[in-house]
Backbone as CSV, one residue per row, in Angstrom:
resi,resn,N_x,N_y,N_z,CA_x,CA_y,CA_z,C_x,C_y,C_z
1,UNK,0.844,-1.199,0.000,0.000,0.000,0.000,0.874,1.242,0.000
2,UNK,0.872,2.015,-1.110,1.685,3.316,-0.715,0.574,4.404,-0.438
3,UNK,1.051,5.084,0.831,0.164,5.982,1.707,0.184,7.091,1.018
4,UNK,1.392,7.617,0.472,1.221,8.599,-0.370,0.562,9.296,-1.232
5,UNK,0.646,8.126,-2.543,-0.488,8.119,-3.383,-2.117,8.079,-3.048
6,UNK,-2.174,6.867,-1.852,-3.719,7.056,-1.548,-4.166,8.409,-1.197
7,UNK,-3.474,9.144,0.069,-3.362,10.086,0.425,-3.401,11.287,-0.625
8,UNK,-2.630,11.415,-1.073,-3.153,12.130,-2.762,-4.639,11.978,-3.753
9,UNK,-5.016,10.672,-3.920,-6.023,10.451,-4.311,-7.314,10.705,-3.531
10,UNK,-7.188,10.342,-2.199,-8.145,10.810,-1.609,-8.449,12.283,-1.075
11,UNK,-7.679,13.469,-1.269,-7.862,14.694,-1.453,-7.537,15.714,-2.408
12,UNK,-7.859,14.404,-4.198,-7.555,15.093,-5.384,-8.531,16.070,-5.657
13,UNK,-9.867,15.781,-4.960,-11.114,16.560,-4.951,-11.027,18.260,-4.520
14,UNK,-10.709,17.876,-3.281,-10.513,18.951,-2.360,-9.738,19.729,-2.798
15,UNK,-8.662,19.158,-3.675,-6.969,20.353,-4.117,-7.984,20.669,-5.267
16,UNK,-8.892,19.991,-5.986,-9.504,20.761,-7.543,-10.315,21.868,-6.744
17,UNK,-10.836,21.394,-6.045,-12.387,22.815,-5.624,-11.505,23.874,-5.123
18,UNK,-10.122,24.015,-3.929,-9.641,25.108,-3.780,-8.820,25.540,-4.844
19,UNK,-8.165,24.809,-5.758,-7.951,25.452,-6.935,-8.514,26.706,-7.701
20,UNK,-9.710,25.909,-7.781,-10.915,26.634,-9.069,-11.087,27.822,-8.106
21,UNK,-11.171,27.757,-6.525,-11.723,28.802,-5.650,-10.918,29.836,-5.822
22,UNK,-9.551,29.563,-5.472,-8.504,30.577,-5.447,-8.128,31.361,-6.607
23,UNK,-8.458,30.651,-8.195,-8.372,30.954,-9.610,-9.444,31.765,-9.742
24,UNK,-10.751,32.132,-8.904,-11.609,32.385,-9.219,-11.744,33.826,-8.287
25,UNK,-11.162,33.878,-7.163,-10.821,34.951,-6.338,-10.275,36.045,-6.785
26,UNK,-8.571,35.504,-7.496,-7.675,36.317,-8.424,-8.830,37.032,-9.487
27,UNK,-9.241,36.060,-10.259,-9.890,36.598,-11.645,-11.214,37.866,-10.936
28,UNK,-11.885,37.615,-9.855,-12.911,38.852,-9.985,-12.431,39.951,-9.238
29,UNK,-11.343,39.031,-8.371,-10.533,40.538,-7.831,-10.331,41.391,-9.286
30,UNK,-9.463,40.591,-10.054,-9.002,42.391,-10.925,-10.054,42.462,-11.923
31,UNK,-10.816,41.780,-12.117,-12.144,41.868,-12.920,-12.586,43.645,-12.793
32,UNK,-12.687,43.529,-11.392,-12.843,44.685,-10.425,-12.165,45.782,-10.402
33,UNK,-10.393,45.482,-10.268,-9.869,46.321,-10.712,-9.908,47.095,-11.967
34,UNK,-10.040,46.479,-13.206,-10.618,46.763,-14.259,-11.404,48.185,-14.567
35,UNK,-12.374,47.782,-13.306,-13.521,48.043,-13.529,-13.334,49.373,-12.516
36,UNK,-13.025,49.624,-11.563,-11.871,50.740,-10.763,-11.002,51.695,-11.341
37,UNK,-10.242,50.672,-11.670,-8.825,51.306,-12.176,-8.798,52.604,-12.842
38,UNK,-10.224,53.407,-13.677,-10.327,54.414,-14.215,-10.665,55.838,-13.143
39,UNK,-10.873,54.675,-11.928,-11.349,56.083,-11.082,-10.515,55.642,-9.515
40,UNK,-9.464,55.352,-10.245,-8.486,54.656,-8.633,-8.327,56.051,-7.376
41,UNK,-7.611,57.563,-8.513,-7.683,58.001,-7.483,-8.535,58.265,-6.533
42,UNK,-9.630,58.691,-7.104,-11.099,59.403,-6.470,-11.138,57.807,-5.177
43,UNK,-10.795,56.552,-5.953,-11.070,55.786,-4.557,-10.216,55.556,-3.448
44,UNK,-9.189,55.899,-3.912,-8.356,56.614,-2.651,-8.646,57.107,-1.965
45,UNK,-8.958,58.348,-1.949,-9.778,59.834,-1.824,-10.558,58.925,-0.887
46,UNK,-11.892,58.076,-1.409,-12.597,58.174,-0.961,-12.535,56.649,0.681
47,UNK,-11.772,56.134,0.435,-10.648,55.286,1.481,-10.174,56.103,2.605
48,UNK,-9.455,57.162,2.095,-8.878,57.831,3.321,-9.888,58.969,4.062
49,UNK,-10.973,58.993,3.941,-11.876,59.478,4.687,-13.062,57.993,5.483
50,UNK,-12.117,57.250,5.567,-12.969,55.619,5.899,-12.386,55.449,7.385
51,UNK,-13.138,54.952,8.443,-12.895,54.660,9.733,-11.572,53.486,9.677
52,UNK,-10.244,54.049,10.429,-9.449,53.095,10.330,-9.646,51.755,10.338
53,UNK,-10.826,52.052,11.789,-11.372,49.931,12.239,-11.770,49.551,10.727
54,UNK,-12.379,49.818,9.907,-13.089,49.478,8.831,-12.409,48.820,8.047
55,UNK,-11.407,49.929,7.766,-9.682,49.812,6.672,-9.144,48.528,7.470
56,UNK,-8.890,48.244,8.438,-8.223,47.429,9.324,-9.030,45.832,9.246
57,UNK,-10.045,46.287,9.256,-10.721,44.646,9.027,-11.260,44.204,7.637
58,UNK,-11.383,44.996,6.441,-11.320,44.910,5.241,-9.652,44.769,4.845
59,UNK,-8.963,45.114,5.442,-7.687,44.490,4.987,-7.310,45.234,3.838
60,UNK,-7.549,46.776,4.099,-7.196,47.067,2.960,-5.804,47.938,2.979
61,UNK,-6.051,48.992,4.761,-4.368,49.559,4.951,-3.882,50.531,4.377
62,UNK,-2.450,50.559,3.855,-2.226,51.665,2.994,-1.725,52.083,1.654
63,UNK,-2.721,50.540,1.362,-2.525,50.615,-0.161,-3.121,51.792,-1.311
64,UNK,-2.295,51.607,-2.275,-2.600,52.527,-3.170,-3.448,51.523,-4.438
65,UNK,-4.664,51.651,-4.188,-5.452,50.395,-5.171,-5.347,51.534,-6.262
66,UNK,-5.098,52.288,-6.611,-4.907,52.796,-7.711,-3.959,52.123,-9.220
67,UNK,-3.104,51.658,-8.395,-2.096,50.359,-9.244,-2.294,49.354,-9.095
68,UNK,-1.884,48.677,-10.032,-2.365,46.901,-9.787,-1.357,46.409,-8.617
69,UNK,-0.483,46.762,-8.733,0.814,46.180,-7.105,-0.015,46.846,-5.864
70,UNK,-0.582,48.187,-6.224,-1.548,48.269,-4.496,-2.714,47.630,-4.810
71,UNK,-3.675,47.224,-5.544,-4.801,46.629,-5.391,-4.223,44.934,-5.349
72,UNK,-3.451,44.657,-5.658,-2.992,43.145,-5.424,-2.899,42.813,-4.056
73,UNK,-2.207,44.031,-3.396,-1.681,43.585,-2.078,-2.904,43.738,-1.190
74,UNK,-3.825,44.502,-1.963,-5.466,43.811,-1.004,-6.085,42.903,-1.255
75,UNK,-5.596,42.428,-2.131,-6.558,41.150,-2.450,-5.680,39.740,-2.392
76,UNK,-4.498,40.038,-1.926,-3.469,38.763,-1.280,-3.855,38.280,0.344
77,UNK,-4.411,40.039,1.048,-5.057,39.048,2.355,-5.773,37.945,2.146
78,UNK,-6.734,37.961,1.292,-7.807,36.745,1.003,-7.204,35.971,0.849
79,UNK,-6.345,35.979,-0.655,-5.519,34.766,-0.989,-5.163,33.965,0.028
80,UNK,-4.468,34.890,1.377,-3.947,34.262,2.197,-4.864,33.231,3.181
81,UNK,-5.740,34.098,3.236,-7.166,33.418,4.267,-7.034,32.150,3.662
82,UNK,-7.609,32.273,2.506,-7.841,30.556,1.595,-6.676,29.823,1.905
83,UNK,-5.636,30.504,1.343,-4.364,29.500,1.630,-4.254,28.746,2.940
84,UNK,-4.261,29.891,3.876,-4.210,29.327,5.756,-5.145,28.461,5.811
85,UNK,-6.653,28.620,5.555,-7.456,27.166,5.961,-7.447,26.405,5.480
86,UNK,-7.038,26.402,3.986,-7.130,25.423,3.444,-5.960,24.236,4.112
87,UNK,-4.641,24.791,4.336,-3.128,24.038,5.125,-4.046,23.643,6.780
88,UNK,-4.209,24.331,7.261,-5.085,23.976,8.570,-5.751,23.083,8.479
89,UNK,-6.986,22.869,8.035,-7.804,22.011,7.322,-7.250,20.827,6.960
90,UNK,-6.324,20.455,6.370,-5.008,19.628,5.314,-4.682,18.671,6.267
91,UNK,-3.975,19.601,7.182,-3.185,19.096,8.166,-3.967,18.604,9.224
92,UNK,-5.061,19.018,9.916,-5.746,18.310,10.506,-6.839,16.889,10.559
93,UNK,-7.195,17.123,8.797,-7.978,16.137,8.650,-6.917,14.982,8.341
94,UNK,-5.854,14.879,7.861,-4.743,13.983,7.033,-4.016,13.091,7.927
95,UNK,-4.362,13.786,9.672,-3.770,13.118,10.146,-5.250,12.160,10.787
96,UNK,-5.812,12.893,11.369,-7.225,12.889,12.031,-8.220,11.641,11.392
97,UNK,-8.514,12.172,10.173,-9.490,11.067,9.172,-9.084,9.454,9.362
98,UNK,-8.265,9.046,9.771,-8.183,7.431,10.169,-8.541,6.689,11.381
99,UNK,-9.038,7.807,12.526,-10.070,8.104,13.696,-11.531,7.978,13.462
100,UNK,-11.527,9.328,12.667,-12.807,9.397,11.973,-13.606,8.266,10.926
101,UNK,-12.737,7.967,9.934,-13.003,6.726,9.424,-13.167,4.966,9.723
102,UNK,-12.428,5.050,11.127,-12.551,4.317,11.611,-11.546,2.608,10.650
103,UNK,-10.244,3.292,10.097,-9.564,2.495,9.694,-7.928,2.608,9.966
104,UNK,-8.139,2.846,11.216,-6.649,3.024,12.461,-5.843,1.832,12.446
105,UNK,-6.931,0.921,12.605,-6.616,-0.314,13.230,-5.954,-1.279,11.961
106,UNK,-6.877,-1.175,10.845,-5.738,-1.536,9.774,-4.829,-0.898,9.071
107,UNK,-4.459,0.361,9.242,-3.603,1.210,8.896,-2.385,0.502,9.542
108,UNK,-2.200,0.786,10.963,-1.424,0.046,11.800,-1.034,-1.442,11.580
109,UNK,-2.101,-2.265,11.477,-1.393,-3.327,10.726,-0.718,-4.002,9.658
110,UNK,-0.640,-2.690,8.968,0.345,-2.847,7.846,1.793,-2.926,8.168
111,UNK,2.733,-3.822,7.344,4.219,-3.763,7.625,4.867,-2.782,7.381
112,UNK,4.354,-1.679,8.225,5.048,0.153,8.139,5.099,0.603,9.424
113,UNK,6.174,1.126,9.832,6.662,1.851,10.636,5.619,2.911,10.856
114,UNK,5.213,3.603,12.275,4.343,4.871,12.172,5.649,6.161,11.793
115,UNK,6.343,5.926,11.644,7.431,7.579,11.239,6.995,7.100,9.774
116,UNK,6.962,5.673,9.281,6.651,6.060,7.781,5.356,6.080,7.177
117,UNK,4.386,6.297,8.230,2.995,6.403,8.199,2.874,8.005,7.915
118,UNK,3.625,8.527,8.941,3.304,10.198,8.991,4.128,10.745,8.105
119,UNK,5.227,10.583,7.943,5.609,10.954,6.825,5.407,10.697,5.982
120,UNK,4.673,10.052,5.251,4.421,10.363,4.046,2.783,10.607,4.133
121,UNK,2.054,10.621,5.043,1.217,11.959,5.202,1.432,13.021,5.345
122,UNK,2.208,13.587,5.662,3.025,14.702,6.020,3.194,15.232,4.290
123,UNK,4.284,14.105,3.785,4.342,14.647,2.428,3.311,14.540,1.609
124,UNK,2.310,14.087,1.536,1.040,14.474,0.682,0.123,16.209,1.134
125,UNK,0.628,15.925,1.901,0.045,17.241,2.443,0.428,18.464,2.041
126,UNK,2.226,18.155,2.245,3.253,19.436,1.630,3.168,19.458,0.124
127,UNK,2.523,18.082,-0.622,2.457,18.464,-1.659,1.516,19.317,-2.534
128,UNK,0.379,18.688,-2.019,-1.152,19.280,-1.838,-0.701,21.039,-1.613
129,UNK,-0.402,21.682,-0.674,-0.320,22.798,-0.257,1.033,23.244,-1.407
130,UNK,1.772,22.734,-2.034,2.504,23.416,-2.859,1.581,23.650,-4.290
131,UNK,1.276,22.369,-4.590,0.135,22.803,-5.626,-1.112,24.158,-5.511
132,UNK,-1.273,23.536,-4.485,-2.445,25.033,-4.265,-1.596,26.854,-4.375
133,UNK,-0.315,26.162,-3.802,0.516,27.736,-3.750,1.022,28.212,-5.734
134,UNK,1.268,26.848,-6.006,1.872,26.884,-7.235,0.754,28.017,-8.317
135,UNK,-0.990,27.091,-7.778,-2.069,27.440,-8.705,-2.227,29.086,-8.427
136,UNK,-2.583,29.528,-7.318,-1.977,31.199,-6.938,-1.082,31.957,-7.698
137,UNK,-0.009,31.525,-7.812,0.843,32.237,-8.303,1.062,32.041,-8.941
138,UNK,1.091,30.875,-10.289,0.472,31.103,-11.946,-0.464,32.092,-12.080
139,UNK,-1.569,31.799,-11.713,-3.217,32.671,-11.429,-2.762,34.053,-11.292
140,UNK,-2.362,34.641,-10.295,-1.772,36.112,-10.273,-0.722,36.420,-11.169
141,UNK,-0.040,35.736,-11.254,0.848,36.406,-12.382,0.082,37.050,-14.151
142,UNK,-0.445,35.768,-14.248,-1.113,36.174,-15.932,-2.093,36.938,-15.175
143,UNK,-3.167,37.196,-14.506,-3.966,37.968,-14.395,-3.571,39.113,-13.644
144,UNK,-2.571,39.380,-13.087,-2.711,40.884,-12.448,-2.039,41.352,-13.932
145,UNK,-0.801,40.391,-14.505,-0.125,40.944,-15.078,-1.208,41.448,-16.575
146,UNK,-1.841,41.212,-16.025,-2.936,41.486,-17.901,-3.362,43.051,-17.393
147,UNK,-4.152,42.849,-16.354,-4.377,44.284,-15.722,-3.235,45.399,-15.238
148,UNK,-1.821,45.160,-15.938,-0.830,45.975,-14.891,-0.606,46.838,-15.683
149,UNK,-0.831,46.911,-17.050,-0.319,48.209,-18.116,1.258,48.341,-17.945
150,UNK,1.660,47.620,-17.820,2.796,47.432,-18.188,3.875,47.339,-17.031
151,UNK,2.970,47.773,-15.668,3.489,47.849,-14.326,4.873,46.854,-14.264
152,UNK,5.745,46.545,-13.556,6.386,45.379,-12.900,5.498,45.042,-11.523
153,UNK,5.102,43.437,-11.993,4.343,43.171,-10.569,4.431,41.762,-10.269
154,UNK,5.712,41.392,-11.671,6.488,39.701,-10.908,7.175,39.679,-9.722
155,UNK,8.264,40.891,-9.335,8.449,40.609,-8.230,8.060,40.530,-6.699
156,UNK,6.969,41.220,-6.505,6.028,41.612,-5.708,4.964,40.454,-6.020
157,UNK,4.245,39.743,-6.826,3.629,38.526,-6.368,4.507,37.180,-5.780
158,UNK,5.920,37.541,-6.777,6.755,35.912,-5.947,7.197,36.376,-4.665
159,UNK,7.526,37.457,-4.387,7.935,37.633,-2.629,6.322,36.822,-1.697
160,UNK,5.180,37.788,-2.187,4.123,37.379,-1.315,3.653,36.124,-1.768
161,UNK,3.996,35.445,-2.520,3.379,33.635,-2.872,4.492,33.110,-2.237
162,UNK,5.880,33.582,-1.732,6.453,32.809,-1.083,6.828,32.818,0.746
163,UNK,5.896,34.271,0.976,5.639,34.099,2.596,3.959,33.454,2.798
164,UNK,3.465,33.507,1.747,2.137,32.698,1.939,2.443,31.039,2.239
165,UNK,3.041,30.613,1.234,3.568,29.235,1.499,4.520,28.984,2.653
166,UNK,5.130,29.742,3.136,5.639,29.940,4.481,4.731,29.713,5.481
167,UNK,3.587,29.950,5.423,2.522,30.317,6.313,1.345,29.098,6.242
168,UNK,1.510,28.786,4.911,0.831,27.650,4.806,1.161,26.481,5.380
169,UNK,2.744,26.390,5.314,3.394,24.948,6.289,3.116,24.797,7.166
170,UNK,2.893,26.401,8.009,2.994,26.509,9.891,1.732,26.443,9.984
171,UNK,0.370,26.777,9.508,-0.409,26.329,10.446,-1.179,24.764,9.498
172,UNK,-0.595,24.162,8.292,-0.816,22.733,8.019,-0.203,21.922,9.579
173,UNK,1.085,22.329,9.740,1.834,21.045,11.054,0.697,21.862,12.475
174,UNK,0.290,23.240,12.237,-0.261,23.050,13.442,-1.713,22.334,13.724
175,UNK,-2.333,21.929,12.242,-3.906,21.193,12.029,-3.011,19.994,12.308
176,UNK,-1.543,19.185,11.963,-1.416,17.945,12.088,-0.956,17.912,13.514
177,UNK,-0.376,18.869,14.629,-0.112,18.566,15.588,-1.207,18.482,16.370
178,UNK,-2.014,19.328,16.454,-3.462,19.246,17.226,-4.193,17.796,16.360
179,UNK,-4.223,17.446,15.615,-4.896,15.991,15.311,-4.286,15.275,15.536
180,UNK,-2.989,15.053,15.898,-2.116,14.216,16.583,-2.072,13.979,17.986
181,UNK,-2.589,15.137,18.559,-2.919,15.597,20.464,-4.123,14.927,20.742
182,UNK,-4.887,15.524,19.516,-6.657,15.359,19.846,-7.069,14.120,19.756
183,UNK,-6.757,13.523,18.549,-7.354,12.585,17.547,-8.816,13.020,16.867
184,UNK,-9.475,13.343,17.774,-10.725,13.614,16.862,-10.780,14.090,15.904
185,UNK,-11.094,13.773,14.818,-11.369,14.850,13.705,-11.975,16.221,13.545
186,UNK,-12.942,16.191,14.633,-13.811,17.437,14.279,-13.155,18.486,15.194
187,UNK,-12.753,17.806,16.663,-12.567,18.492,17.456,-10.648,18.988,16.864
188,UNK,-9.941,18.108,15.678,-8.594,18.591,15.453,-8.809,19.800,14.602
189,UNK,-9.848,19.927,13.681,-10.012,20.777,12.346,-10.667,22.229,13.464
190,UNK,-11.857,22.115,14.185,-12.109,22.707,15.044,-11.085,23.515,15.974
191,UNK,-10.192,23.317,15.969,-9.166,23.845,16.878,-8.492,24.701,15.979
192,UNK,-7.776,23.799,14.463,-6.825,24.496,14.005,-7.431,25.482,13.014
193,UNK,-8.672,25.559,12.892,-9.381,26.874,12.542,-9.171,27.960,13.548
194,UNK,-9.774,27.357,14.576,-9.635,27.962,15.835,-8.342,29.264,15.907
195,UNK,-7.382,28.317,15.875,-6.162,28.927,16.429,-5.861,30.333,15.118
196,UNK,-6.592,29.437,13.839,-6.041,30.314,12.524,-6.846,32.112,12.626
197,UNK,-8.147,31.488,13.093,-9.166,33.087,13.012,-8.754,34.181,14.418
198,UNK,-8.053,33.312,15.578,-7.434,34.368,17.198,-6.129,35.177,16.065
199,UNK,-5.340,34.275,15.785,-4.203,35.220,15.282,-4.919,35.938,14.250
200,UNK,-5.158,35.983,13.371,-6.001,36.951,12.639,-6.514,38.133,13.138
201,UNK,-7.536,37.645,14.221,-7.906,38.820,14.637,-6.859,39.741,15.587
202,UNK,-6.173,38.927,15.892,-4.772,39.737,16.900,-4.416,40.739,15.466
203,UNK,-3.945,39.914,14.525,-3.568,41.177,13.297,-3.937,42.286,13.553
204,UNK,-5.303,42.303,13.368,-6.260,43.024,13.300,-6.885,44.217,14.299
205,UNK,-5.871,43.313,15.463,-6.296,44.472,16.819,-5.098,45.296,16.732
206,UNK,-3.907,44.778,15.912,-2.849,45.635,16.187,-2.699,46.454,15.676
207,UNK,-3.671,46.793,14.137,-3.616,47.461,13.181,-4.522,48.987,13.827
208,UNK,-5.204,47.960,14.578,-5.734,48.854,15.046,-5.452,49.921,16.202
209,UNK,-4.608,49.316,16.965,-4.172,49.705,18.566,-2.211,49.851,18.503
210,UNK,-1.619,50.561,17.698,-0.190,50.317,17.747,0.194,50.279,19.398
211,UNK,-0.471,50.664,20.186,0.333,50.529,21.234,0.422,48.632,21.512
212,UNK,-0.181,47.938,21.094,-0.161,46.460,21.070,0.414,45.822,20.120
213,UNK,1.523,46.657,19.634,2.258,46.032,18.048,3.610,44.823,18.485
214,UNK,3.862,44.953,20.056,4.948,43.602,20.194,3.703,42.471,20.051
215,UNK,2.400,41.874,20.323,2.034,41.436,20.417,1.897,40.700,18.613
216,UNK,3.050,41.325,17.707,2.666,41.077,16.673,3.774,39.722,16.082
217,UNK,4.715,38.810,17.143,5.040,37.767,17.364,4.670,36.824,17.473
218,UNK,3.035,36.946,17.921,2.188,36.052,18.245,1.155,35.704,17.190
219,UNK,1.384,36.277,15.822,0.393,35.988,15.081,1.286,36.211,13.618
220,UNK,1.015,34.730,12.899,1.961,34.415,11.721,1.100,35.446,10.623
221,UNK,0.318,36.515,10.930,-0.002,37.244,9.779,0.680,38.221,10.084
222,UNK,1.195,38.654,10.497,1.933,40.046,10.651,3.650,39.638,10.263
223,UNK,4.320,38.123,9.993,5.163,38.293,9.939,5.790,38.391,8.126
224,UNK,4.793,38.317,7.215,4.593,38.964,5.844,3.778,39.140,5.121
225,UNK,3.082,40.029,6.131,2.366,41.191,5.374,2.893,41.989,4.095
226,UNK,1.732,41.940,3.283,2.094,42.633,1.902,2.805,44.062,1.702
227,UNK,2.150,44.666,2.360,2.215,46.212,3.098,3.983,46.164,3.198
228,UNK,4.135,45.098,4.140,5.958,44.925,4.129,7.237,44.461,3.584
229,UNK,6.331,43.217,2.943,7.303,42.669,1.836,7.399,42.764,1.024
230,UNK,6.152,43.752,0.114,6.346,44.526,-1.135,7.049,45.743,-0.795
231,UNK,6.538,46.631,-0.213,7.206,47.848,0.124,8.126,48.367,1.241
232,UNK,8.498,47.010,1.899,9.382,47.840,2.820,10.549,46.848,3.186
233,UNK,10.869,46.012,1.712,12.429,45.749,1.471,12.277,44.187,1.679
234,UNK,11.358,43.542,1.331,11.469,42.098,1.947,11.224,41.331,3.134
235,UNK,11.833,40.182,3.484,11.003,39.439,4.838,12.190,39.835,5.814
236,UNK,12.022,39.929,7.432,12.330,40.215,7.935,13.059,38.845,8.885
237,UNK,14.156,39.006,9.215,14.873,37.455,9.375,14.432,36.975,10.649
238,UNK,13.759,37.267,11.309,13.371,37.236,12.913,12.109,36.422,12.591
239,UNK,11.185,36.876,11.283,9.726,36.176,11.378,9.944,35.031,10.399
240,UNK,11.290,35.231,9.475,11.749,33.760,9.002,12.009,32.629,9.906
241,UNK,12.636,32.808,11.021,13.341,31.961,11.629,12.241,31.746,12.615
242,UNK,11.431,32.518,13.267,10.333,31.926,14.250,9.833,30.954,13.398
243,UNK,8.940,31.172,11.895,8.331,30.006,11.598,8.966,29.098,11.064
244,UNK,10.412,28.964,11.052,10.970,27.600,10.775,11.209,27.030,11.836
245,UNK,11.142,27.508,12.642,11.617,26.753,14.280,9.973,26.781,14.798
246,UNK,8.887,26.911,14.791,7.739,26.376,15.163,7.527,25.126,13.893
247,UNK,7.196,25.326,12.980,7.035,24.626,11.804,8.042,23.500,12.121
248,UNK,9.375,23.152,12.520,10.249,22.195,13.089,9.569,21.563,14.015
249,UNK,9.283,22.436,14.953,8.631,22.176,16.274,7.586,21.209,16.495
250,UNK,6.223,21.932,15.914,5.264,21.059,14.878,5.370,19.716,14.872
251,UNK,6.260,20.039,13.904,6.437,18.259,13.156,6.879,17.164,14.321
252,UNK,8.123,17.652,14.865,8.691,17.040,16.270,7.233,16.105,17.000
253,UNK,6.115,17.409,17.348,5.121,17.283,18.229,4.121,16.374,17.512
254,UNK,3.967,16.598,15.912,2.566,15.566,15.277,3.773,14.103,15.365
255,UNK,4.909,14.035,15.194,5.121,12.467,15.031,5.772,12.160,16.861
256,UNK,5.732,12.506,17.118,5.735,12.204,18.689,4.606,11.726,19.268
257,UNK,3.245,12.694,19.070,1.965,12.366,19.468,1.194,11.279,18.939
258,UNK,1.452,11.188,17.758,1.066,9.792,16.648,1.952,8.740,17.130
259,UNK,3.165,8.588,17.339,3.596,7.381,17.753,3.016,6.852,19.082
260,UNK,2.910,7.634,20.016,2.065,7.530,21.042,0.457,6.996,21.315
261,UNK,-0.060,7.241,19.838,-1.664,6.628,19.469,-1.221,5.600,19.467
262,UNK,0.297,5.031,18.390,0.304,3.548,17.763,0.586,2.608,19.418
263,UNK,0.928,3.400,20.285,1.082,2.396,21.801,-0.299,1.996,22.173
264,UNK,-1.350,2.841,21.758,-2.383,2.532,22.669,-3.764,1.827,21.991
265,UNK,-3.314,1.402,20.557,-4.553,0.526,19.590,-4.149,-0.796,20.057
């Protein structure tokens, strides 16, 4: 039995529907822009007379949607949303679903090691989530780039498609470490939503409240933000290295906790 492949096959569904979702996000975002773009400044204008809280939870900030590189970088929060639950989601059900399904018990009795059980759930997962990152950033490229008039806006989508996928790893191992803790399925996916919408809204309080901006360690959206890694020189080596050392961490904790199930079937 290779776990891999099954594992692939059984969430070829799921990688097509967020595909088409995320292809479909890009396209009416600049549909929109399009459809804007003739009266960008006036919507500026009419932005900066908008209640910060508003700007702050629309995610829109201090972009200049007047250009396709500032209207991109509002419409990459979303991207990101999709991206994060979808890895959350990934990671929780991938480990979780053999609880739920109620086929633990012959999983385990196969002549496989549980490190080579999870790993190569693990790697269907990372693959799954590269595809989805891959489909993004094909998707934005031909389509912002159709709407850019000639802008440069390759380098500014591959910086932010590659702290998204950054982001996508850390909270996939954190849906597989909590389904590795939990076991339940509902109660693992339940959590690592959970955990995905608190940091979010922490973003969101900080944007709002600078006096609460150290608190911005604690939440993997603030560590590449568009706002910063388009315009203010790249990723910052402090929020690189936290999520490779949680994302390490993670993994440590889902195949630790899973070997620990295989003691007790």
């Amino acid at each position: 039995m290779n776990i891999f492949l099954k594992e692939m096959k059984s969430h070829r569904k799921s990688l097509l529907f967020w595909s088409i979702g995320i292809f479909l996000m890009v396209a009416s975002g600049m549909f929109k822009y399009e459809s804007l773009s003739s009266s960008g400044q006036q919507m500026n204008e009419m932005l900066a007379g908008m209640p910060k809280s508003l700007l702050a939870v629309l995610g829109i900030g201090e972009f200049d949607i007047s250009t396709a590189s500032g209207y991109y970088g509002l419409l990459y929060i979303y991207l990101l949303l999709m991206g994060t639950i979808h890895a959350a989601m990934l990671g929780a059900t991938i480990i979780a679903k053999e609880e739920r399904d109620k086929t633990t018990e012959f999983l385990f009795a196969k002549p496989v090691s549980r490190n080579a059980v999870i790993t190569a759930k693990l790697i269907a997962a990372f693959v799954n989530i590269l595809i989805l990152n891959i489909v993004t950033f094909v998707s934005s490229l031909v389509l912002v780039g159709k709407y850019s008039n000639g802008e440069e806006v390759t380098g500014d989508i591959t910086i932010t498609m590659a702290g998204m996928f950054i982001l996508q790893l850390l909270f996939m191992v954190i849906g597989s470490s909590l389904a590795a803790v939990k076991r339940k399925s509902k109660t693992a996916v339940s959590l690592a939503t959970g955990v995905l919408l608190v940091t979010y809204v922490i973003s969101v309080a900080i944007d709002l409240n600078e006096n609460i901006e150290g608190l911005k360690y604690l939440t993997p959206f603030k560590y590449f933000e568009a706002k910063n890694v388009m315009f203010g020189g790249g990723f910052e080596f402090i929020f690189v290295l936290l999520s490779g050392v949680m994302i390490m961490a993670l993994t440590v904790v889902t195949f630790v906790f899973y070997k620990k199930r295989d003691l007790n079937v």
